[in-house]
N, CA and C atoms of all chains as a GROMACS GRO file, in nm:
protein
  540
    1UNK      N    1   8.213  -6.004  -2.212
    1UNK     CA    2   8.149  -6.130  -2.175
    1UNK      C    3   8.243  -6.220  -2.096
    2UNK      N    4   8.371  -6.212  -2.084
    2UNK     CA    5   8.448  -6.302  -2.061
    2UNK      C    6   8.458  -6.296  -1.907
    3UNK      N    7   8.493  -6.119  -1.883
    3UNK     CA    8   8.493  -6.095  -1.737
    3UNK      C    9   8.402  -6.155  -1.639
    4UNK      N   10   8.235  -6.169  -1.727
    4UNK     CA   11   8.142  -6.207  -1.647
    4UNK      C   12   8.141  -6.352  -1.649
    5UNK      N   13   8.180  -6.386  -1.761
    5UNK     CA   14   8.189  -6.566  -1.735
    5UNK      C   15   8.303  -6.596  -1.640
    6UNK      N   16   8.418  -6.503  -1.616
    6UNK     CA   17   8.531  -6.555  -1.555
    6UNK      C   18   8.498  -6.506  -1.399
    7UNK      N   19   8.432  -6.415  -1.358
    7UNK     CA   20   8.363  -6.374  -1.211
    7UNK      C   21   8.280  -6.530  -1.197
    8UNK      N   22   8.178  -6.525  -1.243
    8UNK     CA   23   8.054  -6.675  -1.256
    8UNK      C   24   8.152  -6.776  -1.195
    9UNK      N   25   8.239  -6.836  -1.315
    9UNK     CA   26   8.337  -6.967  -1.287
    9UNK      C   27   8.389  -6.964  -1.203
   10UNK      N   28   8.435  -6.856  -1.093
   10UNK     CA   29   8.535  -6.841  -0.979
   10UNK      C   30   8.441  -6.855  -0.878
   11UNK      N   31   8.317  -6.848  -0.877
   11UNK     CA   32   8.203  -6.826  -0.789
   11UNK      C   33   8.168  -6.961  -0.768
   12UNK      N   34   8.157  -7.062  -0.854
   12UNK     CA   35   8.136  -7.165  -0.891
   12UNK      C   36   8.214  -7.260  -0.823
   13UNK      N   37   8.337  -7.205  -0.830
   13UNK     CA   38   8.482  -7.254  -0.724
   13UNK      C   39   8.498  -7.209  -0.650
   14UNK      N   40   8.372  -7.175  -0.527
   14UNK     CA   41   8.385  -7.111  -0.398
   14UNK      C   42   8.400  -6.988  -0.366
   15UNK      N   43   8.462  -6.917  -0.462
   15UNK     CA   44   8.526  -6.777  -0.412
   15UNK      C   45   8.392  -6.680  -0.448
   16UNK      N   46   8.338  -6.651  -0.320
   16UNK     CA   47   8.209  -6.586  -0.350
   16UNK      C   48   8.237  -6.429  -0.334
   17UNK      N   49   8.332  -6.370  -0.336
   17UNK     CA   50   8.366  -6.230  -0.441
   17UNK      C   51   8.459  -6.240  -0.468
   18UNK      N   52   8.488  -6.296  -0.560
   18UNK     CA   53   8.588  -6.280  -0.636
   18UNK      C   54   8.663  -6.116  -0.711
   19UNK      N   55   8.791  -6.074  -0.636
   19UNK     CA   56   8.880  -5.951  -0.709
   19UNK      C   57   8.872  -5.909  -0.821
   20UNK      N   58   8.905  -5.835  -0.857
   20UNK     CA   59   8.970  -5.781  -1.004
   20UNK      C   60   9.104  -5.860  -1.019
   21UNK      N   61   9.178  -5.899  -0.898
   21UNK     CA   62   9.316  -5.988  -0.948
   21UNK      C   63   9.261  -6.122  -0.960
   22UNK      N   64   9.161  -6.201  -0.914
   22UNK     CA   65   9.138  -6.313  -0.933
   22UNK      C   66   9.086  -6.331  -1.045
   23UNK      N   67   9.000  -6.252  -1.156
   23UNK     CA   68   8.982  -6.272  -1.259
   23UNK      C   69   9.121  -6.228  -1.374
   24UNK      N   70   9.191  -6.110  -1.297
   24UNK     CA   71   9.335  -6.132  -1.389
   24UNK      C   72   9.356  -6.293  -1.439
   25UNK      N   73   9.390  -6.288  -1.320
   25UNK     CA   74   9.479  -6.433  -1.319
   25UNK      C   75   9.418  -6.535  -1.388
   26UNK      N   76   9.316  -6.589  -1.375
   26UNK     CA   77   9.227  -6.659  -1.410
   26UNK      C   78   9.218  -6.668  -1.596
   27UNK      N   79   9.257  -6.538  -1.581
   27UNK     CA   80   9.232  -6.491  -1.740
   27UNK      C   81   9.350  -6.539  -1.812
   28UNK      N   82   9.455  -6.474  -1.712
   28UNK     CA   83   9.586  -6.525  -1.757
   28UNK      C   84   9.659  -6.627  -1.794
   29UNK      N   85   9.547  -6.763  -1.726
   29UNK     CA   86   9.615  -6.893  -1.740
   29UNK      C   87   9.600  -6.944  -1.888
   30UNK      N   88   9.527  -6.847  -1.970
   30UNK     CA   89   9.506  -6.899  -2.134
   30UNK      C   90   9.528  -6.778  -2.194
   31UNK      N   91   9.622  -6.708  -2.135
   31UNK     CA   92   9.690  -6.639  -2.216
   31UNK      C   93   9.650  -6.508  -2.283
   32UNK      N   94   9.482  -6.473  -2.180
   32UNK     CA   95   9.408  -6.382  -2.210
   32UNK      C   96   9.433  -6.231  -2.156
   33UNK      N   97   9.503  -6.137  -2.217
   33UNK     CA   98   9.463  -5.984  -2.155
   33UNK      C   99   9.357  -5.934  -2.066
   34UNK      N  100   9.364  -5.870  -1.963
   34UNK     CA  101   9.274  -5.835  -1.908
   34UNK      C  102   9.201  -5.658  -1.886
   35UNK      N  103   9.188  -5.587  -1.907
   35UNK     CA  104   9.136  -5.445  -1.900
   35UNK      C  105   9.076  -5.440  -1.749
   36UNK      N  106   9.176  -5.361  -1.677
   36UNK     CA  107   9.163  -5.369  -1.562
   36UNK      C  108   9.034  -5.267  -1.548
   37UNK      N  109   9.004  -5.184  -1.579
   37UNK     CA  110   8.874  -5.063  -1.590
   37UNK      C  111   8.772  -5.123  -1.616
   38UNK      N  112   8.761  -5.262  -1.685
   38UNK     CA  113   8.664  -5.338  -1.729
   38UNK      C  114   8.630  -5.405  -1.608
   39UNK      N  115   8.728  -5.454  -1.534
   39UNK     CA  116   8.698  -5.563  -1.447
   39UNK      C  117   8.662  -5.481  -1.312
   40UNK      N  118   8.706  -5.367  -1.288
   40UNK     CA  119   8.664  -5.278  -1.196
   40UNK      C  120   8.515  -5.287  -1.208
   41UNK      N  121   8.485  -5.214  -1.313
   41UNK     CA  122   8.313  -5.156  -1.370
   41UNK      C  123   8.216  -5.360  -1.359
   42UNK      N  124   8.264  -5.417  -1.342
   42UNK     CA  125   8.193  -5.502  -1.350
   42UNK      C  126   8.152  -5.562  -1.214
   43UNK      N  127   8.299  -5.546  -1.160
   43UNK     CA  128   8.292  -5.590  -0.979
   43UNK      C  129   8.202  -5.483  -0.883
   44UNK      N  130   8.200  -5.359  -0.886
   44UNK     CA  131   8.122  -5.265  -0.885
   44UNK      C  132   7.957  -5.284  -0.945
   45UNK      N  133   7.946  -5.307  -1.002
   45UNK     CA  134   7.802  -5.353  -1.046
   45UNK      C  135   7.774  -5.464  -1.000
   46UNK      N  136   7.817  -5.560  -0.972
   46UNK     CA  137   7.801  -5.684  -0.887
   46UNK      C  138   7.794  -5.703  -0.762
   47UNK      N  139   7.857  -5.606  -0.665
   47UNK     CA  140   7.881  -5.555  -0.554
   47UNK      C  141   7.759  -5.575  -0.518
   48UNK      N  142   7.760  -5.661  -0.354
   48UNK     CA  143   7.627  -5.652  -0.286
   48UNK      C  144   7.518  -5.757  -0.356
   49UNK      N  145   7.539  -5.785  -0.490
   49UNK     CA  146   7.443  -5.848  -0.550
   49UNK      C  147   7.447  -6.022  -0.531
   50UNK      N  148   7.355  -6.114  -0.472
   50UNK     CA  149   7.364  -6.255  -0.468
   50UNK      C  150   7.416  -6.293  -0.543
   51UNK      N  151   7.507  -6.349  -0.664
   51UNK     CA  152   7.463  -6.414  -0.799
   51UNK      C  153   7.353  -6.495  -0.802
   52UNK      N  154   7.403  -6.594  -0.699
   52UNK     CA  155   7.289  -6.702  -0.756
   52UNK      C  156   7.120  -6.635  -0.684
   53UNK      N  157   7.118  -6.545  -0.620
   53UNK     CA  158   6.983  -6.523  -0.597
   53UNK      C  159   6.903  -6.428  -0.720
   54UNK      N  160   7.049  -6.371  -0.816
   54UNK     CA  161   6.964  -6.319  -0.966
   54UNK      C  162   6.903  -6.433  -1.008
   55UNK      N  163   6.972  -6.549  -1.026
   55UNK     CA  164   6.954  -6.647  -1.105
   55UNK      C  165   6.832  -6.717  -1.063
   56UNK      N  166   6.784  -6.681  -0.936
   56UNK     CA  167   6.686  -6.801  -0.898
   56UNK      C  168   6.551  -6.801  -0.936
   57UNK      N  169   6.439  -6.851  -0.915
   57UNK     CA  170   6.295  -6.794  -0.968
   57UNK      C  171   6.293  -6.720  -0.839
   58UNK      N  172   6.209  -6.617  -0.904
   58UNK     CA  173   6.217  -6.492  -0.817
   58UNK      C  174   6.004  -6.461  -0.844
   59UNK      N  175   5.932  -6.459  -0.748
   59UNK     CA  176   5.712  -6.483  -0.770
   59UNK      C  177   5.698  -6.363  -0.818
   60UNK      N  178   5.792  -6.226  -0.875
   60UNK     CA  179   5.775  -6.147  -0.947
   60UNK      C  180   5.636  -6.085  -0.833
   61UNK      N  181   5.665  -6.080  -0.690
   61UNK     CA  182   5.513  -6.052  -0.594
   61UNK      C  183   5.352  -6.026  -0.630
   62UNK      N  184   5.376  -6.198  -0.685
   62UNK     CA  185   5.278  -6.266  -0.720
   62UNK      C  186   5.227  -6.333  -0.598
   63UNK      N  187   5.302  -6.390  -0.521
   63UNK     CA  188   5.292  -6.463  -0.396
   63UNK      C  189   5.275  -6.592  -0.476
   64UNK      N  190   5.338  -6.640  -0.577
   64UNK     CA  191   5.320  -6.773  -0.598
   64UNK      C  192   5.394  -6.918  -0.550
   65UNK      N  193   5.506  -6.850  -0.420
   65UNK     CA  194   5.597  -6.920  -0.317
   65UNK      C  195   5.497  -6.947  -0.195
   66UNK      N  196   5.412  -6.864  -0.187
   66UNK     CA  197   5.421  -6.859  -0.058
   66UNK      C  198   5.338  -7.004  -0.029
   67UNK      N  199   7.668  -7.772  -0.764
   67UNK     CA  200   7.774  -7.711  -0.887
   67UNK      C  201   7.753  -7.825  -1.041
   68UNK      N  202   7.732  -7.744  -1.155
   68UNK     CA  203   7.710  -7.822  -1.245
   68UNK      C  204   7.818  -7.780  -1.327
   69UNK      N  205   7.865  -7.949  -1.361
   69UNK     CA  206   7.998  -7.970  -1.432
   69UNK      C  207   7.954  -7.885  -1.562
   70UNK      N  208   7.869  -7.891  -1.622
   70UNK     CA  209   7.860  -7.819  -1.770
   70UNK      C  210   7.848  -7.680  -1.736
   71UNK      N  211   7.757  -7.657  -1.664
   71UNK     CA  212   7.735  -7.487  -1.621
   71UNK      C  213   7.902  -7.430  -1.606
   72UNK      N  214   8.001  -7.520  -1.573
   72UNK     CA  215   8.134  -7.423  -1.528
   72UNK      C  216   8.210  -7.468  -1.652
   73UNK      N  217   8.185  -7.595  -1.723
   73UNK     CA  218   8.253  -7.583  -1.861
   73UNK      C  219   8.187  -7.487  -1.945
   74UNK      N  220   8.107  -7.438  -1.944
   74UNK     CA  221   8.050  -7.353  -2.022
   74UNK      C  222   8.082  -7.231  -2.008
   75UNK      N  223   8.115  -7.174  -1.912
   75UNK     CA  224   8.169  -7.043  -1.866
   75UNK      C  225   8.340  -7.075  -1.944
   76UNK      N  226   8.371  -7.170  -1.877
   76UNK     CA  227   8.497  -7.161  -1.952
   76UNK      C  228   8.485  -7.147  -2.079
   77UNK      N  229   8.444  -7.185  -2.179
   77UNK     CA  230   8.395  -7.211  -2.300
   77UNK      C  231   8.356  -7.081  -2.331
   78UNK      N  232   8.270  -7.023  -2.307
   78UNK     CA  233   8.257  -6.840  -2.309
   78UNK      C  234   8.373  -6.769  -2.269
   79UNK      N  235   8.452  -6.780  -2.224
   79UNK     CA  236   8.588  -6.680  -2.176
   79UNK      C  237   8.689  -6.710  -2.322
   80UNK      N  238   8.696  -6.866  -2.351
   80UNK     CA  239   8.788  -6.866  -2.476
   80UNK      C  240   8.739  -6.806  -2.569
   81UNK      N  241   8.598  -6.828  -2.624
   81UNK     CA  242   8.539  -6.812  -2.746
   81UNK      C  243   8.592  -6.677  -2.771
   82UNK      N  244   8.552  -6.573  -2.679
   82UNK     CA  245   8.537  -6.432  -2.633
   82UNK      C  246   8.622  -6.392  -2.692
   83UNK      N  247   8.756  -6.420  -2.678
   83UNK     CA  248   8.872  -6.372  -2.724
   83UNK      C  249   8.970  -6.445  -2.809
   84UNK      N  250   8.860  -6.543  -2.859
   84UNK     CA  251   8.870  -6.623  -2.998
   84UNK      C  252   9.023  -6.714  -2.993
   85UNK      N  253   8.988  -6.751  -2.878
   85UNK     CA  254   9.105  -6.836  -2.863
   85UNK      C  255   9.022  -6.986  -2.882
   86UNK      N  256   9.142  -7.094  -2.887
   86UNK     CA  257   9.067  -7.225  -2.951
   86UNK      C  258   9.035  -7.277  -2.836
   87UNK      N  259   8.904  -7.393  -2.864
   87UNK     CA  260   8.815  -7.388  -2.766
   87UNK      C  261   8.908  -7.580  -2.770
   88UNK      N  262   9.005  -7.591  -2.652
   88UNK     CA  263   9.057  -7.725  -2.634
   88UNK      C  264   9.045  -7.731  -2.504
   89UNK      N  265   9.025  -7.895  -2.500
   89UNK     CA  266   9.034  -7.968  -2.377
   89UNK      C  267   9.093  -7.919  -2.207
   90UNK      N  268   9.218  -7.938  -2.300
   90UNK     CA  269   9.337  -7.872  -2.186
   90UNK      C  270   9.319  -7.712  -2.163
   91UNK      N  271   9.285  -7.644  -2.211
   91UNK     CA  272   9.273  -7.498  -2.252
   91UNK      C  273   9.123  -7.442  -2.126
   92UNK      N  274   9.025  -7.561  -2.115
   92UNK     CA  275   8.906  -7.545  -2.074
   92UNK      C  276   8.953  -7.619  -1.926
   93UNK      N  277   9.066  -7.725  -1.882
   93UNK     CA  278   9.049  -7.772  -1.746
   93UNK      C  279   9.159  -7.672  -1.726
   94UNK      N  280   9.208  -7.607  -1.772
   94UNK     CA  281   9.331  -7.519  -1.692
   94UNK      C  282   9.275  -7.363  -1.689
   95UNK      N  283   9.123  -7.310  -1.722
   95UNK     CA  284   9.048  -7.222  -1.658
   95UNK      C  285   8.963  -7.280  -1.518
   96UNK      N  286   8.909  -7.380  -1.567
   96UNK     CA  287   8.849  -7.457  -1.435
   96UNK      C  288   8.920  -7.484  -1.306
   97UNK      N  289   9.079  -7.531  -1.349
   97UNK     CA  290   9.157  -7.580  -1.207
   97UNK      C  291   9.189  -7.463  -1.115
   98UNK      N  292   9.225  -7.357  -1.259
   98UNK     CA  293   9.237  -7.207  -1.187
   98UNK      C  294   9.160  -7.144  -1.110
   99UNK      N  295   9.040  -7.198  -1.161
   99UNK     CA  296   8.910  -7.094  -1.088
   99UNK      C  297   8.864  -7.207  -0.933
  100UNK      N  298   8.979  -7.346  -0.928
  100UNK     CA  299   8.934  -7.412  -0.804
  100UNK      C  300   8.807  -7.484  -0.841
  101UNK      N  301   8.777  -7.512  -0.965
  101UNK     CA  302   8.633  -7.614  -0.982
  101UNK      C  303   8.754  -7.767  -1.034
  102UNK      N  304   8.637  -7.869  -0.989
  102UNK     CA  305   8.690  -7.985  -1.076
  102UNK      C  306   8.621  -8.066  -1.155
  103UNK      N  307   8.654  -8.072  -1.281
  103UNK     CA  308   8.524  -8.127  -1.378
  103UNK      C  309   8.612  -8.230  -1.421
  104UNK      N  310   8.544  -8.333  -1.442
  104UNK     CA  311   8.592  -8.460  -1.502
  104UNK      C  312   8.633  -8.464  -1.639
  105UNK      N  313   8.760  -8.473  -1.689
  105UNK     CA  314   8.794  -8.399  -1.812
  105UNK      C  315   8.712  -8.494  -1.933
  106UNK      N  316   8.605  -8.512  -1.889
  106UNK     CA  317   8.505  -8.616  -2.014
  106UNK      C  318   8.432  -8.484  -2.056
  107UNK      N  319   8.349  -8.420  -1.955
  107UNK     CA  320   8.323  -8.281  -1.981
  107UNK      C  321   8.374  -8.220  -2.087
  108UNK      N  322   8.488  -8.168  -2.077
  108UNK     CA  323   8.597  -8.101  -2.120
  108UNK      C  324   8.593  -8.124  -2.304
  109UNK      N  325   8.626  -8.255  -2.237
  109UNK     CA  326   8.665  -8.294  -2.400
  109UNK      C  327   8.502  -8.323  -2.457
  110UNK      N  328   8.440  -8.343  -2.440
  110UNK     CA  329   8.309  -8.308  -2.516
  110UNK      C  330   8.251  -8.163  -2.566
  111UNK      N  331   8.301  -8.080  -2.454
  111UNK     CA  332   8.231  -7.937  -2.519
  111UNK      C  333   8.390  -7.910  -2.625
  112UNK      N  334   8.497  -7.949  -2.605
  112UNK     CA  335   8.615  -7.923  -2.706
  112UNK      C  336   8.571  -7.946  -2.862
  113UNK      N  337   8.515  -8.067  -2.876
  113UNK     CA  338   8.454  -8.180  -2.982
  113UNK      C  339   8.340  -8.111  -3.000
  114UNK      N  340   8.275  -8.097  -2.939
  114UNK     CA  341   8.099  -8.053  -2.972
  114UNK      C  342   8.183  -7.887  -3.046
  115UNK      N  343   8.223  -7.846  -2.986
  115UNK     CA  344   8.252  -7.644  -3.061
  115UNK      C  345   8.344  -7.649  -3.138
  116UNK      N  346   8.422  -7.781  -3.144
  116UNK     CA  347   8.522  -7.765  -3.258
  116UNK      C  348   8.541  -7.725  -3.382
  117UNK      N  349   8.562  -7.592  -3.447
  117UNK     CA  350   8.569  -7.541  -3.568
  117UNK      C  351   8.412  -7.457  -3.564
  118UNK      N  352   8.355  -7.490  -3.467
  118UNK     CA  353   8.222  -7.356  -3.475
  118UNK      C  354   8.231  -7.252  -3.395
  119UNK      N  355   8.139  -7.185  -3.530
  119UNK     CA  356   8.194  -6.991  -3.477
  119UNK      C  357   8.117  -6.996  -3.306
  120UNK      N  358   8.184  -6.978  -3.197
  120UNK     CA  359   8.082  -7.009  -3.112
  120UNK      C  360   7.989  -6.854  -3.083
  121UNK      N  361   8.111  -6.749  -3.119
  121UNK     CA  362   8.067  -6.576  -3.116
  121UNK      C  363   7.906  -6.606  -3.208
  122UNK      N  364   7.941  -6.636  -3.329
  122UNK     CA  365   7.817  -6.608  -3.421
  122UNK      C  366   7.676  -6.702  -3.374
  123UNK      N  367   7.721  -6.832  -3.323
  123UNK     CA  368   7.589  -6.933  -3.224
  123UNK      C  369   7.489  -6.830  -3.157
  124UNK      N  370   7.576  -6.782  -3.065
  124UNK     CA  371   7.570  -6.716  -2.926
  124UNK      C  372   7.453  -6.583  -3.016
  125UNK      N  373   7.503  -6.512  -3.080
  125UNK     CA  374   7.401  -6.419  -3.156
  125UNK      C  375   7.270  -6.452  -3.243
  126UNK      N  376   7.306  -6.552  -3.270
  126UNK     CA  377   7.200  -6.602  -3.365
  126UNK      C  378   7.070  -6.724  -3.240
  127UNK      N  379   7.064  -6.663  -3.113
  127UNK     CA  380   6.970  -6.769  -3.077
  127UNK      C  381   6.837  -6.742  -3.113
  128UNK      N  382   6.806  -6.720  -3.199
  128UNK     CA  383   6.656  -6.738  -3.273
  128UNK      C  384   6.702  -6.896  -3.313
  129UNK      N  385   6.774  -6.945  -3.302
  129UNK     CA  386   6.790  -7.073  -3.413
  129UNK      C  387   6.813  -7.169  -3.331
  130UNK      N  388   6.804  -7.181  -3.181
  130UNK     CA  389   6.820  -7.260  -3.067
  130UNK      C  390   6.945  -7.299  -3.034
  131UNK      N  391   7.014  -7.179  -3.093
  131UNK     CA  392   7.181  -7.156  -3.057
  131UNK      C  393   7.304  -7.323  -3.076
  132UNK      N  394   7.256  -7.454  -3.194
  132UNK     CA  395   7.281  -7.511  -3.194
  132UNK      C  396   7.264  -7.466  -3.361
  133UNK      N  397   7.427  -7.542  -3.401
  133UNK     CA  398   7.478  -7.504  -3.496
  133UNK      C  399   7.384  -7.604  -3.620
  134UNK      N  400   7.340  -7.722  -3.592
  134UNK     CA  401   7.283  -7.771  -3.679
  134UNK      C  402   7.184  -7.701  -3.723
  135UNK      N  403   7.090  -7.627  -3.632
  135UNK     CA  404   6.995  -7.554  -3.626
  135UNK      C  405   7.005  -7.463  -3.747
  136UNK      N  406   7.132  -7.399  -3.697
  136UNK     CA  407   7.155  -7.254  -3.763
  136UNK      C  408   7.176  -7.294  -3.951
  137UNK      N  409   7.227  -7.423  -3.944
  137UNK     CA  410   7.254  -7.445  -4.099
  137UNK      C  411   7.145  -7.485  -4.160
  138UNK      N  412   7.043  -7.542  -4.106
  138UNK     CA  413   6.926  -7.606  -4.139
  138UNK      C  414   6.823  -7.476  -4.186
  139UNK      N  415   6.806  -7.388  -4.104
  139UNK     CA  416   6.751  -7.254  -4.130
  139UNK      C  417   6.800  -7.196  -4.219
  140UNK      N  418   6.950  -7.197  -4.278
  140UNK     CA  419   6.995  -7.120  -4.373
  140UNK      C  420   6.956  -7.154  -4.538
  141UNK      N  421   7.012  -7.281  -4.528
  141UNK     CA  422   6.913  -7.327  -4.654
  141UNK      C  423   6.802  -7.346  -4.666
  142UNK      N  424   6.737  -7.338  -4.545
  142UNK     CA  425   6.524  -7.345  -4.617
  142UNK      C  426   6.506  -7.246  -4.687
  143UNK      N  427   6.591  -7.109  -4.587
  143UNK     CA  428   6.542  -6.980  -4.667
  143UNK      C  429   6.619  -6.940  -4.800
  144UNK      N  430   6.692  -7.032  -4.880
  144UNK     CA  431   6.730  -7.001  -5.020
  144UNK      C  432   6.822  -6.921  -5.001
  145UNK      N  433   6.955  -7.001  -5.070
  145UNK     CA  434   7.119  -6.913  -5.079
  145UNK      C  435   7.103  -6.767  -5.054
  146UNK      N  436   7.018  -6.725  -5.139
  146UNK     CA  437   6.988  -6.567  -5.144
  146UNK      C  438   6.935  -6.496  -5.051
  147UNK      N  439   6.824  -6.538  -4.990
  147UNK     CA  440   6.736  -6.489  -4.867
  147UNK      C  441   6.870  -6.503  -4.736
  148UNK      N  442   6.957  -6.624  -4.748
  148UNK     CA  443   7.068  -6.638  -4.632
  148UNK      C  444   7.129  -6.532  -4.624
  149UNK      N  445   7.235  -6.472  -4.760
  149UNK     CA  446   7.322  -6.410  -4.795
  149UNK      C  447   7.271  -6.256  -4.734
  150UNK      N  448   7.153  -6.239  -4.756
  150UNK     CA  449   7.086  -6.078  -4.709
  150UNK      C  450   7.085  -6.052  -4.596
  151UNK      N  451   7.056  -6.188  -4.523
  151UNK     CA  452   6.968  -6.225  -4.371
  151UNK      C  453   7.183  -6.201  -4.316
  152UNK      N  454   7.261  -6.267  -4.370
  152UNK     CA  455   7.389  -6.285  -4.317
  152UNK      C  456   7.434  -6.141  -4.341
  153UNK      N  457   7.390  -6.081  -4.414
  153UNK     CA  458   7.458  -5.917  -4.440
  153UNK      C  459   7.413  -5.801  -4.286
  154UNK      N  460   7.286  -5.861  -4.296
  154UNK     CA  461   7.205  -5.774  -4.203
  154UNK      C  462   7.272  -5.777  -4.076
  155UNK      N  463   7.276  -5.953  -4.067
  155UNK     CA  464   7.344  -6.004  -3.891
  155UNK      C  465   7.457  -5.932  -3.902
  156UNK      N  466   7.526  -5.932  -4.013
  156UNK     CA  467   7.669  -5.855  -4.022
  156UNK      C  468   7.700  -5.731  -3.969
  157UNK      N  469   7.584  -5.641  -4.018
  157UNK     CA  470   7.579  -5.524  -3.952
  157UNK      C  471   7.525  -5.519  -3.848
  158UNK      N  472   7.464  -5.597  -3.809
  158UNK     CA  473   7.416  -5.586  -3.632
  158UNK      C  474   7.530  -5.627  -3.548
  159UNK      N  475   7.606  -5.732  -3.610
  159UNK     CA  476   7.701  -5.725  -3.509
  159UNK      C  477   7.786  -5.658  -3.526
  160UNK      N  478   7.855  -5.566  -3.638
  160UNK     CA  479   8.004  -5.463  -3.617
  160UNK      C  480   7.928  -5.377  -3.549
  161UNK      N  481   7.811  -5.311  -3.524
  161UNK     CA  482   7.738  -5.240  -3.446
  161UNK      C  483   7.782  -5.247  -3.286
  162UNK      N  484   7.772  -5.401  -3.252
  162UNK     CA  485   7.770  -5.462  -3.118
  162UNK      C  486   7.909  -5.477  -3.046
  163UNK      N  487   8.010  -5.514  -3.199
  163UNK     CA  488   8.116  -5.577  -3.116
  163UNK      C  489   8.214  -5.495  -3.242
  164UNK      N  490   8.368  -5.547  -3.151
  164UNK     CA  491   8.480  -5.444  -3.254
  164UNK      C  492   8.512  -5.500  -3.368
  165UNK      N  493   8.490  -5.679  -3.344
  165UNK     CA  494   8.560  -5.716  -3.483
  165UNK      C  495   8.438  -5.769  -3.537
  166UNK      N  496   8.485  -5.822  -3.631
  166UNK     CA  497   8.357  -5.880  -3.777
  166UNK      C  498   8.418  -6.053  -3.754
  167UNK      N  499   8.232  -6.088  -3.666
  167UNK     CA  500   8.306  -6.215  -3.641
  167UNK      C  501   8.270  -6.338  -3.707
  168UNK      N  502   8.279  -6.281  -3.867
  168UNK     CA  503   8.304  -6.348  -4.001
  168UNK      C  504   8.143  -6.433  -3.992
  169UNK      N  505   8.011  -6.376  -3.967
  169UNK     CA  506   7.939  -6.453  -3.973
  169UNK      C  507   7.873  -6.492  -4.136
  170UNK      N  508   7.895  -6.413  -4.182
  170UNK     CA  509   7.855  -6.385  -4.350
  170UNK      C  510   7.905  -6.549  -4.411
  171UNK      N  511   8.040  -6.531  -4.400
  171UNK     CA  512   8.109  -6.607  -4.436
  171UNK      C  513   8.091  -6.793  -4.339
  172UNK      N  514   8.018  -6.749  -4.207
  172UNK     CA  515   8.001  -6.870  -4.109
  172UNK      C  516   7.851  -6.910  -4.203
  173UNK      N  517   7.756  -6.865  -4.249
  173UNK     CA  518   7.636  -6.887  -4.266
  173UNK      C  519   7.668  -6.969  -4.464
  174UNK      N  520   7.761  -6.893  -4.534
  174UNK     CA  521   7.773  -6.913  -4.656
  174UNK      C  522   7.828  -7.045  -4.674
  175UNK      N  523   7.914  -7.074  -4.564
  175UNK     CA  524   7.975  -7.226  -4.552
  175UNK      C  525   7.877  -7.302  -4.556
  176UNK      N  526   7.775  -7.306  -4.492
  176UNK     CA  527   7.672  -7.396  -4.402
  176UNK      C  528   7.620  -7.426  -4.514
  177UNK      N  529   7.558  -7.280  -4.644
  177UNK     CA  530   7.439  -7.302  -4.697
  177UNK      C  531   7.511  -7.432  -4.824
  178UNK      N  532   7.632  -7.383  -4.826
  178UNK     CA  533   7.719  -7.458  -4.993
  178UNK      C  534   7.719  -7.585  -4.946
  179UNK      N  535   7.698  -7.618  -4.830
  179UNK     CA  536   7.731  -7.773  -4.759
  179UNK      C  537   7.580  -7.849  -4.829
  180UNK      N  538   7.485  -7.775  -4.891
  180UNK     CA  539   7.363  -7.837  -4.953
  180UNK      C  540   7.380  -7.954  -5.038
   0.00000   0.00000   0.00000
């Protein structure tokens, strides 16, 4: 959970892909370990993906935008 | 950009790895990550999660993931009905996650507070 809250928060602060070293680090400033295989598998699954366009209402092609 | 939406992420990264959920602890993920939240923020979600399990909240949102909630529900349903209901969550979460994140014991507090 942390990786994905710590990708989110960096996104939040501009950096719209954020590394596997930028969530190191990030992690690091409170003293948190990071599992680099973790943060791989997560950036990889995120890859290509908007964040904020998961997040948005999405008319499920209903056409209820249009 | 919403100041709570990025204290809150911070706030999920400590909980996570059960580190304490402080002020300073929450603007020095934020400064890192290049956001700037007004440390009133900060120190409110510090105060608001202070001493609550935030792991066991976060699982239990049948209860509107607010801790008053969660204690209020525990005692309607009778010390006993809690204690079963807290055994069960127990095993759903060593299921989920590696450690035992003492909810048995988070729910038993709540109910003795009667």
């Amino acid at each position: 959970m942390k990786y994905l809250a710590a990708y989110l928060l960096l996104t939040i602060g501009g950096n719209a892909a954020p590394a596997a070293s930028d969530i190191t680090s990030l992690l690091a400033t409170v003293g948190i370990d990071a599992e680099a295989e973790r943060i791989e598998t997560l950036i990889a699954q995120l890859a290509g993906k908007d964040i904020n366009e998961e997040e948005s209402d999405d008319d499920m092609g209903f056409g209820l935008f249009d | 950009m919403s100041a709570e939406l990025a204290t809150s992420y911070a706030a999920l990264i400590l909980t996570d790895d059960h580190v304490e959920i402080t002020s300073d602890k929450l603007q020095t993920l934020l400064k890192a990550a290049n956001v700037e939240v007004e440390s009133i923020w900060t120190s409110l979600f510090a105060k608001a999660l202070e001493g609550k399990d935030v792991a066991a909240m976060l699982s239990n949102v049948g209860a509107a993931g607010s801790a008053p909630a969660a204690g209020a529900a525990a005692p309607a349903g009778g010390a006993a009905a809690a204690e079963e209901k807290a055994e069960e969550k127990k095993e759903e979460a060593k299921e989920e996650s590696d450690d035992d994140m003492g909810f048995g014991t988070f729910l038993v507090a709540f109910s003795s507070q009667e």
